[in-house]
C-alpha positions as CSV (number, residue, x, y, z in Angstrom):
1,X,33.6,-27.3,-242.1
2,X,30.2,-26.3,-240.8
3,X,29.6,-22.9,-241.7
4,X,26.8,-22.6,-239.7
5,X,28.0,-24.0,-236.5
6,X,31.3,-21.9,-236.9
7,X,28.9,-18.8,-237.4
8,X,26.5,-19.2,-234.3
9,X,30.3,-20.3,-232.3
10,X,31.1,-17.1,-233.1
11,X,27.9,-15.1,-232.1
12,X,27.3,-17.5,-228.7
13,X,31.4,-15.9,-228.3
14,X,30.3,-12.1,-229.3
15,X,27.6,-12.3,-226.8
16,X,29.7,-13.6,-224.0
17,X,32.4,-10.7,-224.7
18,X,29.8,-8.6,-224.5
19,X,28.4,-9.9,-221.3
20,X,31.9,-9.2,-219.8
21,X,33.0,-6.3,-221.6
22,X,32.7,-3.2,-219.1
23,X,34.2,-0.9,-221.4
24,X,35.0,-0.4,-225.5
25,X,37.1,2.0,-227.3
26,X,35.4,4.6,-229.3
27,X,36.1,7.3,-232.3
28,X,35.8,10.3,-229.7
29,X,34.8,13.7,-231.5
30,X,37.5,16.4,-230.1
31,X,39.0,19.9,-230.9
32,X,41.1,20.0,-233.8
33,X,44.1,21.8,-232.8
34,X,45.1,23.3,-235.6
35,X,42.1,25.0,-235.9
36,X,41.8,25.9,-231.5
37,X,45.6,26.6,-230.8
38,X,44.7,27.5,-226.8
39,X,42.5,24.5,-225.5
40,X,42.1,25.9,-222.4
41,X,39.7,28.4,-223.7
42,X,37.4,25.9,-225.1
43,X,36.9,23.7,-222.1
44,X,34.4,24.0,-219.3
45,X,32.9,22.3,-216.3
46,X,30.2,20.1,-216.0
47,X,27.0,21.7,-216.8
48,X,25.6,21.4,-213.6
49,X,28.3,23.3,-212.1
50,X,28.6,26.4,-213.8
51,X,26.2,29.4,-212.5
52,X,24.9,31.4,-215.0
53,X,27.7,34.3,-214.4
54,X,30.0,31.6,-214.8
55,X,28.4,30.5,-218.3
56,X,28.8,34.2,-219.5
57,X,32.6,34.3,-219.0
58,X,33.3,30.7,-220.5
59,X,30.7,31.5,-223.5
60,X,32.9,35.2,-223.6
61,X,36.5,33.3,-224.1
62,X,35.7,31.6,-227.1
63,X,32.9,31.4,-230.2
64,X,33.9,27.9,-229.8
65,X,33.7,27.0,-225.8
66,X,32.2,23.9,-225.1
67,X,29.5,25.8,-223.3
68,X,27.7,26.7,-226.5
69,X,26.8,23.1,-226.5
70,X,26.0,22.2,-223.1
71,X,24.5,25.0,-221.4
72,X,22.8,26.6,-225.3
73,X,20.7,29.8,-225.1
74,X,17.2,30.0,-226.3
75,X,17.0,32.3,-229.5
76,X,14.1,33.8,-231.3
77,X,12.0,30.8,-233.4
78,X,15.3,28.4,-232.1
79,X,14.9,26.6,-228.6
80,X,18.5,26.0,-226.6
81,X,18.5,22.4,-227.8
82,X,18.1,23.0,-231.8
83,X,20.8,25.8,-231.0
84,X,22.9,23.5,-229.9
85,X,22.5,20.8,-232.2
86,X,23.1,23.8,-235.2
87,X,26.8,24.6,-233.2
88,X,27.6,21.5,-232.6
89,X,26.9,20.5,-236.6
90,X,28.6,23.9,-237.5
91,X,32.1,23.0,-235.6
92,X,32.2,19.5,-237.0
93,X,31.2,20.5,-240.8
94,X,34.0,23.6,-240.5
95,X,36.4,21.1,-238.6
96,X,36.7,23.0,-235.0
97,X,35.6,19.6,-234.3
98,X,36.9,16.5,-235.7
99,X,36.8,12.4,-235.2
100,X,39.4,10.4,-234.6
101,X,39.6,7.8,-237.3
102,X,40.5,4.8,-235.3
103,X,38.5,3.5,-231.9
104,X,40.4,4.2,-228.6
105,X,40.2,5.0,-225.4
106,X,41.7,8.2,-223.5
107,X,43.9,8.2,-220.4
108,X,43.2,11.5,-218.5
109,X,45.2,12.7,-215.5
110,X,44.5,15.5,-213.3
111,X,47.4,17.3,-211.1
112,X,45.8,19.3,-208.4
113,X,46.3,20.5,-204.4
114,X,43.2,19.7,-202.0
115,X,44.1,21.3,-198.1
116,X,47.7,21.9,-198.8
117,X,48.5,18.7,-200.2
118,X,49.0,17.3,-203.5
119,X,47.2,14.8,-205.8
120,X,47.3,13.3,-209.0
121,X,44.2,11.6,-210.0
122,X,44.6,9.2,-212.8
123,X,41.9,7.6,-214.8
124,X,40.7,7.0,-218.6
125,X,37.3,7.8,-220.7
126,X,36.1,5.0,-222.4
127,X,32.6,3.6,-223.6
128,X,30.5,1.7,-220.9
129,X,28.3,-1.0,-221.8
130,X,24.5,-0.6,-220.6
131,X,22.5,-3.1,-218.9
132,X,19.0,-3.7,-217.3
133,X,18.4,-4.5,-213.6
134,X,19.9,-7.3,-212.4
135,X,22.7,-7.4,-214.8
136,X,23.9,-3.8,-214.3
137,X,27.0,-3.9,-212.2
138,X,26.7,0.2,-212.1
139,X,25.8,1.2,-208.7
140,X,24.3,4.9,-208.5
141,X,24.5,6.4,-204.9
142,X,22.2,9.7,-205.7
143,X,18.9,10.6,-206.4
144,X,18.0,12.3,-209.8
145,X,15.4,15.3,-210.5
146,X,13.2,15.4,-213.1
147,X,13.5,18.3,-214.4
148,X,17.4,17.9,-214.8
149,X,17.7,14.6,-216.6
150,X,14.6,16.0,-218.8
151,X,16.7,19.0,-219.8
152,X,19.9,16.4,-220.7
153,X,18.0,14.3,-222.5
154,X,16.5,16.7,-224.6
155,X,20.1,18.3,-225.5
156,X,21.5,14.6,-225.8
157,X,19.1,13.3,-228.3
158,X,19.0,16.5,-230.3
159,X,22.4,15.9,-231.1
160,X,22.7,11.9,-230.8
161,X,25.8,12.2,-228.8
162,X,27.3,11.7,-225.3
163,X,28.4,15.3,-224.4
164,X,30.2,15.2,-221.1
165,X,31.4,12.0,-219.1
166,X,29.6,10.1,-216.6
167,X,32.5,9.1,-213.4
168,X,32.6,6.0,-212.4
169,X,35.0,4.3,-209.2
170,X,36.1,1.1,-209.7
171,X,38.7,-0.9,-207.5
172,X,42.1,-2.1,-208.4
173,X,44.0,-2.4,-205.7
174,X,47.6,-3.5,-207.1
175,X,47.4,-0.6,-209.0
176,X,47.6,-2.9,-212.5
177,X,45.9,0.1,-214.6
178,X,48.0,2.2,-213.5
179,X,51.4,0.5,-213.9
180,X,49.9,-0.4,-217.8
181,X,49.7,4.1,-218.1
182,X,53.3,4.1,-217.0
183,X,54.5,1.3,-219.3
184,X,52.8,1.7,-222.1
185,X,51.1,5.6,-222.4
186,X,53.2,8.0,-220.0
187,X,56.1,8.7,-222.6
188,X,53.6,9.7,-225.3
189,X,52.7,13.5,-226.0
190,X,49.3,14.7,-224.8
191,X,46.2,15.7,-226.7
192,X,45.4,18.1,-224.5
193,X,47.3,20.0,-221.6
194,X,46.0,22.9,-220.0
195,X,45.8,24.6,-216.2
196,X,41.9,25.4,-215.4
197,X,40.9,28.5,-213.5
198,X,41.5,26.2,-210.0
199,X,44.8,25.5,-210.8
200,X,43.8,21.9,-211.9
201,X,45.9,20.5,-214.5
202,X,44.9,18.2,-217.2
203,X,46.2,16.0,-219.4
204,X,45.0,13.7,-222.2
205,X,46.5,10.9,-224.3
206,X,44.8,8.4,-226.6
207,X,45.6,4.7,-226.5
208,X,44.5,2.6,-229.4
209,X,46.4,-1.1,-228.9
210,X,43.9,-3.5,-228.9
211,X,45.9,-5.9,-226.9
212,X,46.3,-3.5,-224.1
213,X,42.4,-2.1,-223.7
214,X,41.5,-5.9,-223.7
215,X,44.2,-5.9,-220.6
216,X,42.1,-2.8,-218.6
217,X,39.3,-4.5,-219.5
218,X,39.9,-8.0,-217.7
219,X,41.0,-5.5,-214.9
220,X,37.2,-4.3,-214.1
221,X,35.2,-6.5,-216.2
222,X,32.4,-8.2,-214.0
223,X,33.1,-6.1,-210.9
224,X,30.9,-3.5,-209.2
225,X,31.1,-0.1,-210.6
226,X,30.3,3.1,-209.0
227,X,28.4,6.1,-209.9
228,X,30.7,9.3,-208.8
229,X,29.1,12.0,-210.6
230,X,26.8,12.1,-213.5
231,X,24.1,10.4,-212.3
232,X,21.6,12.6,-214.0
233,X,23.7,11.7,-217.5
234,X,23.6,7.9,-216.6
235,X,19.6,8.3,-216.4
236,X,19.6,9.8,-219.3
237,X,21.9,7.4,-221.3
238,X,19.5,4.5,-219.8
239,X,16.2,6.4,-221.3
240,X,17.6,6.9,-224.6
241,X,18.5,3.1,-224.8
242,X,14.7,2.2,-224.1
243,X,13.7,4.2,-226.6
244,X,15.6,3.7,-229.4
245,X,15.3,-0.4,-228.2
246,X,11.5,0.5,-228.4
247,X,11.8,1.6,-231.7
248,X,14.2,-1.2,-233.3
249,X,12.1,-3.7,-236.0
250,X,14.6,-6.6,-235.5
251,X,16.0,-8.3,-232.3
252,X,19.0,-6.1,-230.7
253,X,22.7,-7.2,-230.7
254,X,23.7,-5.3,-227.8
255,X,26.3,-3.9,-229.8
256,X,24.3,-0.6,-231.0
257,X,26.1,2.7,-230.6
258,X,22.8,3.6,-228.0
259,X,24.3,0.7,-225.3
260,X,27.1,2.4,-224.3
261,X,27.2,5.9,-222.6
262,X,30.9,8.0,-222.5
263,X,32.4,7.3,-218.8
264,X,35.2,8.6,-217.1
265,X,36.8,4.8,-214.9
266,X,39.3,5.9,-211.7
267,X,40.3,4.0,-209.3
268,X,38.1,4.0,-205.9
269,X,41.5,2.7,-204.3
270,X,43.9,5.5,-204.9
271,X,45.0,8.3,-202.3
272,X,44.3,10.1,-205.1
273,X,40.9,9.9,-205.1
274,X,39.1,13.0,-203.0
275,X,35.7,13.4,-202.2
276,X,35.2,16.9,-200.6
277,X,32.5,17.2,-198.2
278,X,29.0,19.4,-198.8
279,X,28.2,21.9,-196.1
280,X,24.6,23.5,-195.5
281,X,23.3,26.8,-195.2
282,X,20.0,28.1,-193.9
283,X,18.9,31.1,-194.0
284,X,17.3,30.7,-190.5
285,X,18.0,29.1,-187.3
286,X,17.0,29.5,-183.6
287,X,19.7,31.5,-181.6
288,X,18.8,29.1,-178.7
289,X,21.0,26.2,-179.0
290,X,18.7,24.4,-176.4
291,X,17.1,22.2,-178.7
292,X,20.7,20.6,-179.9
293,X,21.4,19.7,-176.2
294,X,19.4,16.8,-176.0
295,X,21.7,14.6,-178.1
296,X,24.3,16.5,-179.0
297,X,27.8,17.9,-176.5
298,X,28.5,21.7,-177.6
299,X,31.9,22.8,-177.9
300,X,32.5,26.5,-178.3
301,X,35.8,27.1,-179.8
302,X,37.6,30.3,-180.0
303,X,37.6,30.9,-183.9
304,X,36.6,30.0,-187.1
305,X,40.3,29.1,-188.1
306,X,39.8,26.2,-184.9
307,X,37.4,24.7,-186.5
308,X,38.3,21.7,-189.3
309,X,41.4,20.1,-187.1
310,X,39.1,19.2,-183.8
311,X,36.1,18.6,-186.8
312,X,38.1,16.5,-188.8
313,X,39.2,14.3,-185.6
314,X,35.6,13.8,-184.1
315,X,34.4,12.4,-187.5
316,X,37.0,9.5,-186.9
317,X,35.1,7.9,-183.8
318,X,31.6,10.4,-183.5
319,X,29.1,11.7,-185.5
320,X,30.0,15.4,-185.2
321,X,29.9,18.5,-187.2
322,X,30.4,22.1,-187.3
323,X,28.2,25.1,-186.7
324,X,28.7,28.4,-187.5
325,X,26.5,31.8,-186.4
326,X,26.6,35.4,-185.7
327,X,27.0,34.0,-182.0
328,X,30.4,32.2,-182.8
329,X,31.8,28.8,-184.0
330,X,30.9,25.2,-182.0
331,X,31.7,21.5,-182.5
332,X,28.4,19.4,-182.5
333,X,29.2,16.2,-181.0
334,X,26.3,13.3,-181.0
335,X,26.3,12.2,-177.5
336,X,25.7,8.4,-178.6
337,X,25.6,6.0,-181.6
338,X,22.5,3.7,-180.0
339,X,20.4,7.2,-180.5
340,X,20.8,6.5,-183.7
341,X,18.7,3.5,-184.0
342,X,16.1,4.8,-181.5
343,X,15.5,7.7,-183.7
344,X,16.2,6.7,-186.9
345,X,13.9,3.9,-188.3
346,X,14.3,4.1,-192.3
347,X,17.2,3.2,-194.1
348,X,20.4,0.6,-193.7
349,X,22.7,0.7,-190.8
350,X,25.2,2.6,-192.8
351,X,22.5,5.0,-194.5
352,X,21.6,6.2,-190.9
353,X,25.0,6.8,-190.0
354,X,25.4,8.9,-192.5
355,X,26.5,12.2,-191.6
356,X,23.9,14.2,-193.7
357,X,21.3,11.6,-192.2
358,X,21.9,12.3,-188.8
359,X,22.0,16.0,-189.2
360,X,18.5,15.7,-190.9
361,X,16.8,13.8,-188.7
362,X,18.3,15.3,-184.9
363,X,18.7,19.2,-186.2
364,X,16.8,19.8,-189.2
365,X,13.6,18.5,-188.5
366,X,13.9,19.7,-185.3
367,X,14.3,22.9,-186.2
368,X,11.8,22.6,-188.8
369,X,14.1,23.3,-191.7
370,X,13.0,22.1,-195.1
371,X,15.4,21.1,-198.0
372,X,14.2,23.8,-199.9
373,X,15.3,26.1,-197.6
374,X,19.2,24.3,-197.7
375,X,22.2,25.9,-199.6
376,X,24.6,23.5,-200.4
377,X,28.3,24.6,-200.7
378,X,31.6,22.5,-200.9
379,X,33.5,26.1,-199.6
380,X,33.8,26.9,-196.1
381,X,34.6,30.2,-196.9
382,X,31.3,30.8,-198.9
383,X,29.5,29.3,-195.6
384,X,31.3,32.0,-193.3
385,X,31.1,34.8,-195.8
386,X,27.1,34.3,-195.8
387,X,26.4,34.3,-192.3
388,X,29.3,37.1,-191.6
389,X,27.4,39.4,-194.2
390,X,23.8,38.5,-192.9
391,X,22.5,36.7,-195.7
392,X,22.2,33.4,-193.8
393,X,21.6,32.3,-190.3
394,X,23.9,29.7,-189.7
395,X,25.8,27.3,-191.9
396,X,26.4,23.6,-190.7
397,X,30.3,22.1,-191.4
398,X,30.5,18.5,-192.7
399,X,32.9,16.2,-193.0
400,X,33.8,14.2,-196.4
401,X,31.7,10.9,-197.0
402,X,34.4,7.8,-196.7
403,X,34.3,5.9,-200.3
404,X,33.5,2.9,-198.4
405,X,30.5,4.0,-196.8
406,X,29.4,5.1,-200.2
407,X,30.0,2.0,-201.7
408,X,28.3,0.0,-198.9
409,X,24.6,2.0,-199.7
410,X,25.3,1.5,-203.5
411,X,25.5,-1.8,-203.1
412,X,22.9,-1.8,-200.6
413,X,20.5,-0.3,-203.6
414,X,19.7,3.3,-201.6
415,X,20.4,6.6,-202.5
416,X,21.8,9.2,-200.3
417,X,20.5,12.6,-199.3
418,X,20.8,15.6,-201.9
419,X,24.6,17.1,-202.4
420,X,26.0,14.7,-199.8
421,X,29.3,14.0,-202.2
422,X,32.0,16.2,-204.2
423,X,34.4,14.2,-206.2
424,X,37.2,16.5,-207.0
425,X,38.0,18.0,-209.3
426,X,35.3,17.7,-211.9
427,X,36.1,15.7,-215.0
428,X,36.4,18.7,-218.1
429,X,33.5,18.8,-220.9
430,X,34.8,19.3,-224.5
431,X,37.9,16.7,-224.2
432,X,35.6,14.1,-226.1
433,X,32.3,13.3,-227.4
434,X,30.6,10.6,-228.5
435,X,28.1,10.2,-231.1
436,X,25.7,7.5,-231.2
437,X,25.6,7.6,-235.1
């Protein structure tokens, strides 16, 4: 037998699982639970949802809530990231934090009411392989700021590790993930399940059987895969790869610990799936309506509570939103779609019929409103409660983003305006962590 031939067989068949692997198991760092007997006071939100009141009462529930990591203090002769870096070492070496000793991936479920109703979002956290240009099937939908993926990847290399989960959509239409939880993961007992301070419930279990993560991953491998949330993180992940690939003496496998970032998959076909919609505040608007009149039909309706039905209805057919002021509650109606086109030069077809667009272009600018002057809020009730108590002018009711329209400007390659999504809920930091050791 040749040795040789069997060897490079066996690389040439490496690199082709790698060129359709989407996802890979992974040792995930989590909180030992006989050390943290109540998980739910060690878990948090995203970092870049928590306001700084917020950060006190999470940091006030535990020594050991996952917001000592992700949103550190600066100390005296110790910056936030080396702080961080020290914690996070401390928990592992005094095993608040420990590693699982064999590669998996986690199935994560999330029980929750949105409007009255209720949802059950199912998905899993797994590695995701990182690619370059053309061969990324990851689609990002969002902008990024400087100044926030700087400040991740700052914290993220100081400790070499993943610390919260990008969210990514993919599509499976028959449902074949999900009937594989049912079969082979539902009956198990759960790492981790705890009620958050929305009433969200979540659940964890690990799944280690080879056989069956090779199963999810001919599921999504080689599709399109979209950017939720995270997209800051995702950035980040990507510059860390460049430089650590920029640093490497010997040609790359594609297999280092630095080409996979910690993602959280769901399925962009599921009910279950919400996306909430983002409403604006401005602190000031004209109390003449008359510049609206051009292209839009105004609506007065009685009350506030009359509002999200007849809004909610419009945004089936029409461009249409709400609008809220000291002077009472309307329904903003574009008169017609070919204005649109007239007015709108930049951008795909389905970029300009975005909501967020269309409100830019034909009231913002209008009203000579910059995006610095926006508030963006997913709660209708903080929008009324501002204007009600003076502290804004007038706040602007959206409706939710379809999936399909998000996926049609991912794919097209553009990125929508700021805060035009809200994937709910958000996916927990501190259920795992991976480090790129």
């Amino acid at each position: 037998m040749d040795i040789s031939v069997s060897s490079k067989e066996n690389q040439d068949q490496t690199k082709n699982q790698l060129a359709m692997s989407s996802i890979k198991p992974f040792r995930a760092i989590r909180y030992n639970t006989e050390k943290i007997k109540d998980l739910g006071k060690v878990m948090c939100p995203p970092y870049d949802v928590i306001s700084q009141e917020e950060r006190e009462e999470f940091a006030a529930r535990s020594p050991y809530n996952f917001v000592h990591v992700i949103l550190s203090k600066d100390a005296p002769e110790e910056d936030r990231y080396k702080r961080a870096k020290r914690i996070f070492s401390e928990w592992r070496n005094g095993s608040i934090l420990i590693q699982d000793e064999k590669p998996a991936i986690y199935f994560y479920k999330q029980e929750y009411k949105s409007f009255g109703q209720k949802y059950s979002r199912l998905g899993f956290i797994s590695l995701m392989h990182l690619r370059d240009g053309e061969e990324s099937k990851v689609k990002p939908h969002e902008n990024t700021h400087a100044h926030a993926v700087e400040d991740r990847f700052k914290l993220w290399r100081s400790l070499n590790a993943n610390l919260s989960c990008i969210f990514v959509c993919y599509s499976d239409r028959q449902k074949k993930i999900e009937k594989i939880f049912t079969k082979k993961v539902l009956a198990q007992q759960p790492l981790v399940d705890i009620v958050d301070d929305d009433g969200v419930g979540h659940r964890l279990w690990r799944l280690d059987d080879m056989a069956v993560i090779d199963e999810i991953n001919a599921s999504i491998g080689g599709q399109h895969l979209f950017i939720a949330d995270g997209h800051h993180r995702y950035r980040v992940a990507q510059d860390l790869r460049r430089q650590k690939l920029a640093k490497m003496t010997q040609k790359p496998t594609g297999d280092e610990p630095f080409n996979y970032v910690m993602t959280y998959f769901t399925n962009m076909d599921s009910r279950d799936l919400q996306i909430l919609p983002m409403h604006r505040i401005v602190k000031s608007f004209p109390s003449d309506l008359g510049i609206l009149e051009e292209c839009f039909r105004i609506d007065r309706l009685p009350n506030k509570g009359e509002l999200l039905i007849p809004l909610a209805r419009a945004g089936k057919n029409e461009h249409a939103f709400g609008l809220y002021t000291k002077g009472g509650v309307r329904l903003l109606r574009l008169r017609n779609k070919l204005l649109v086109d007239k007015f709108i030069k930049e951008g795909s077809r389905e970029y300009k019929h975005l909501d967020a667009t269309i409100l830019k272009h034909f009231v913002f600018d209008k009203a000579g409103i910059k995006s610095e002057d926006i508030i963006y809020t997913k709660d209708f009730d903080e929008v009324i409660s501002m204007v009600d108590h003076g502290q804004a002018a007038a706040g602007f009711i959206m409706n939710p983003v379809p999936i399909a329209q998000l996926q049609a400007i991912a794919l097209n390659g553009e990125k929508m305006p700021p805060k035009t999504t809200y994937f709910y809920p958000k996916v927990l930091s501190g259920l795992t962590v991976y480090t790129m050791d």
